[in-house]
LORONU-918537 format. One record per atom (N, C-alpha, C, CB): x, y, z. Coordinates in steps of 0.1 Angstrom, whole numbers, padded with zeros to 4 digits, always signed. Glycine has a CB too. Example, Ala and Ser with C-alpha at 12.3 -4.5 7.8 and 13.67 -1.06 7.14 Angstrom:
! LORONU-918537
+0132-0057+0078;+0123-0045+0078;+0132-0033+0078;+0113-0045+0090;+0128-0022+0071;+0137-0011+0071;+0129+0000+0079;+0141-0006+0057;
***
This chain:
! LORONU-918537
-0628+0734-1780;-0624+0740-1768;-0636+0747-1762;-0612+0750-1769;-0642+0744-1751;-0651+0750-1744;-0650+0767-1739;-0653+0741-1734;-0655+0774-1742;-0660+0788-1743;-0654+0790-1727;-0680+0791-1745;-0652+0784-1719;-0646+0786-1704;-0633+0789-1707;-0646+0773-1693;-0625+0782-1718;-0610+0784-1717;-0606+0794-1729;-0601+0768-1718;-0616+0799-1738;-0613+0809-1745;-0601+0820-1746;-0623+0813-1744;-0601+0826-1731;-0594+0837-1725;-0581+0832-1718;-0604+0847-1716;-0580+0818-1719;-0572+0814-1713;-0557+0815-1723;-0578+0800-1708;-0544+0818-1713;-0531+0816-1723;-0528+0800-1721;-0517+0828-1717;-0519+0795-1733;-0512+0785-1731;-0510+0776-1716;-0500+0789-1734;-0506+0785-1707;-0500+0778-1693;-0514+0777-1684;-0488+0789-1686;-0520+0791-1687;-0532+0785-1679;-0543+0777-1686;-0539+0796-1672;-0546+0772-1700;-0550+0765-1708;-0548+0753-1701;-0546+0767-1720;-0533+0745-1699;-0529+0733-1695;-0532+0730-1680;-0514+0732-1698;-0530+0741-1673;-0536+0739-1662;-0551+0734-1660;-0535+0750-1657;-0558+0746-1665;-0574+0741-1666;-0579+0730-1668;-0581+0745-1674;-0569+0725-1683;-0577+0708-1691;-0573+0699-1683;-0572+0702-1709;-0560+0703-1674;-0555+0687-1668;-0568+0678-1665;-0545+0688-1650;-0568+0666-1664;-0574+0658-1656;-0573+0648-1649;-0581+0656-1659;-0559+0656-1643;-0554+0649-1631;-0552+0657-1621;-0541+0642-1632;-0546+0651-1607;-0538+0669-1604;-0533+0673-1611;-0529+0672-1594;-0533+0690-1602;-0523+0695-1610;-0522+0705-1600;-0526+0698-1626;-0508+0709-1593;-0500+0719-1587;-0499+0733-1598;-0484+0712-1584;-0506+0742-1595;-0499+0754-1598;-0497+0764-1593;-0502+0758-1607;-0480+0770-1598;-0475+0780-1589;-0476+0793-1599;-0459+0776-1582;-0478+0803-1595;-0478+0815-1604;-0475+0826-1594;-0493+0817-1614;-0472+0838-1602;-0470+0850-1595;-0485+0860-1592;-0459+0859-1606;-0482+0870-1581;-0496+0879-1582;-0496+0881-1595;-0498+0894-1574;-0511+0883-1598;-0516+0888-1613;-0517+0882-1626;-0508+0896-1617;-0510+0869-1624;-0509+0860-1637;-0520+0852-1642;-0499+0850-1634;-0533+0853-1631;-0545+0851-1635;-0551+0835-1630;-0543+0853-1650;-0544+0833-1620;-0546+0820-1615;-0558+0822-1610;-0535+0815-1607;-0569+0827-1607;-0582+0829-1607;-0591+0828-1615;-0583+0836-1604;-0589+0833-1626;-0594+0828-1638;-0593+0820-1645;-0593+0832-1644;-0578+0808-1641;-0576+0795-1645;-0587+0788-1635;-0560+0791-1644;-0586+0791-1623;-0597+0784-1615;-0606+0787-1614;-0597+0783-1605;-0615+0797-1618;-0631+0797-1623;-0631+0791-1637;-0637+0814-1623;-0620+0787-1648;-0628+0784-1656;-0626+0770-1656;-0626+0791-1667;-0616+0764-1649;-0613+0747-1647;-0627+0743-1637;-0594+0742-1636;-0632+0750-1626;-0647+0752-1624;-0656+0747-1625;-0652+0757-1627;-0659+0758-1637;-0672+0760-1644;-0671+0750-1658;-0673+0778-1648;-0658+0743-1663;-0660+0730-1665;-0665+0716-1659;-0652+0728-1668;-0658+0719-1647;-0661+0705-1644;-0674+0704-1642;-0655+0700-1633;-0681+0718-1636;-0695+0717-1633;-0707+0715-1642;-0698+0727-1627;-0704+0722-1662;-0705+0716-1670;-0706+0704-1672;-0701+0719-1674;-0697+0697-1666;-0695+0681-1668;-0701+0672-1652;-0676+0678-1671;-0711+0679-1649;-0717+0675-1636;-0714+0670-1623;-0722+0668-1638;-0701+0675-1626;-0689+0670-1611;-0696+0682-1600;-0665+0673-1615;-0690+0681-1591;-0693+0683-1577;-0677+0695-1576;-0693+0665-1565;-0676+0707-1574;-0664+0713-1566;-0664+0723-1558;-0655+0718-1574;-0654+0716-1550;-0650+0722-1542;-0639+0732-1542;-0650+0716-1535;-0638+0742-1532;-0629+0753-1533;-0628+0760-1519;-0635+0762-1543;-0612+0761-1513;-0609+0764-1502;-0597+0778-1500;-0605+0752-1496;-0605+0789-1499;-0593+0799-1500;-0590+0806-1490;-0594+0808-1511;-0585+0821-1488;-0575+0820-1474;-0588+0832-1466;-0551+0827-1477;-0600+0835-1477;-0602+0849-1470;-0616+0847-1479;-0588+0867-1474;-0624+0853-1468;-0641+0852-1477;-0641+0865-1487;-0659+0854-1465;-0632+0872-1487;-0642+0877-1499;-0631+0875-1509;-0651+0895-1499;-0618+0864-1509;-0616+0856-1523;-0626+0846-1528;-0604+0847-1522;-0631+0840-1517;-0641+0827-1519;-0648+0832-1526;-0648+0821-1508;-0658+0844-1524;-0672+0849-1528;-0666+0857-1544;-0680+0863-1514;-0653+0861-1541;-0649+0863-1555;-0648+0849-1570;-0634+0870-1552;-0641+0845-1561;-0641+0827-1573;-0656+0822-1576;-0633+0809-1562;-0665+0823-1564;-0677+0820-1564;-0683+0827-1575;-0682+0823-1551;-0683+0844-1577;-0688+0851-1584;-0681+0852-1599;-0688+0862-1576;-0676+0846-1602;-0665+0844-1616;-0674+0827-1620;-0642+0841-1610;-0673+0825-1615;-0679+0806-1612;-0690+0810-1622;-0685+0799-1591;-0699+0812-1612;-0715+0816-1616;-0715+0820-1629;-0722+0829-1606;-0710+0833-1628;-0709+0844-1640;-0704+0830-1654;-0693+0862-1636;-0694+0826-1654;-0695+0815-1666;-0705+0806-1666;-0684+0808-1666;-0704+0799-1653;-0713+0784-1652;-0731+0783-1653;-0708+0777-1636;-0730+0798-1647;-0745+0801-1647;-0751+0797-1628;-0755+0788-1662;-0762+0805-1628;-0766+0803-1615;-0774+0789-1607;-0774+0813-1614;-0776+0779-1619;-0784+0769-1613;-0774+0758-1608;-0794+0764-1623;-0757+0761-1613;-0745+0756-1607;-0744+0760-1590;-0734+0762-1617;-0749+0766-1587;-0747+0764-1569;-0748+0756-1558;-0754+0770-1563;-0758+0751-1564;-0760+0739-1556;-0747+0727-1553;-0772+0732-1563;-0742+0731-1567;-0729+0721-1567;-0715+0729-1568;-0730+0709-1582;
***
């Protein structure tokens, strides 16, 4: 298991590894941010390209800054 999903629980574990879609619904606080910086900062490990569309810039710049912080800074470009 890659060092991204370490901190991850069960539900957001399954989320992350999908590699298909995958719909998830959660409550405030359950950490669905950290399921998505670390589903991320895999794929970008794995040289994919992601994108990310959220409702307010300083969520964006927050995911962005979670992103980095795992994936490392030379991940920006992608």
């Amino acid at each position: 298991m890659p060092d991204y999903f370490s901190d991850l629980n069960e539900g957001q574990f399954q989320a992350a590894s999908c590699e298909t879609h995958c719909l998830t619904i959660a409550a405030p606080g359950s950490g669905k941010t950290k399921m998505l910086s670390a589903k991320a900062s895999y794929l970008l490990s794995q040289n994919k390209t992601v994108t990310a569309v959220t409702f307010t810039r300083d969520s964006a710049l927050e995911l962005r800054d979670r992103i980095v912080k795992q994936a490392g800074i030379d991940v920006m470009s992608r």
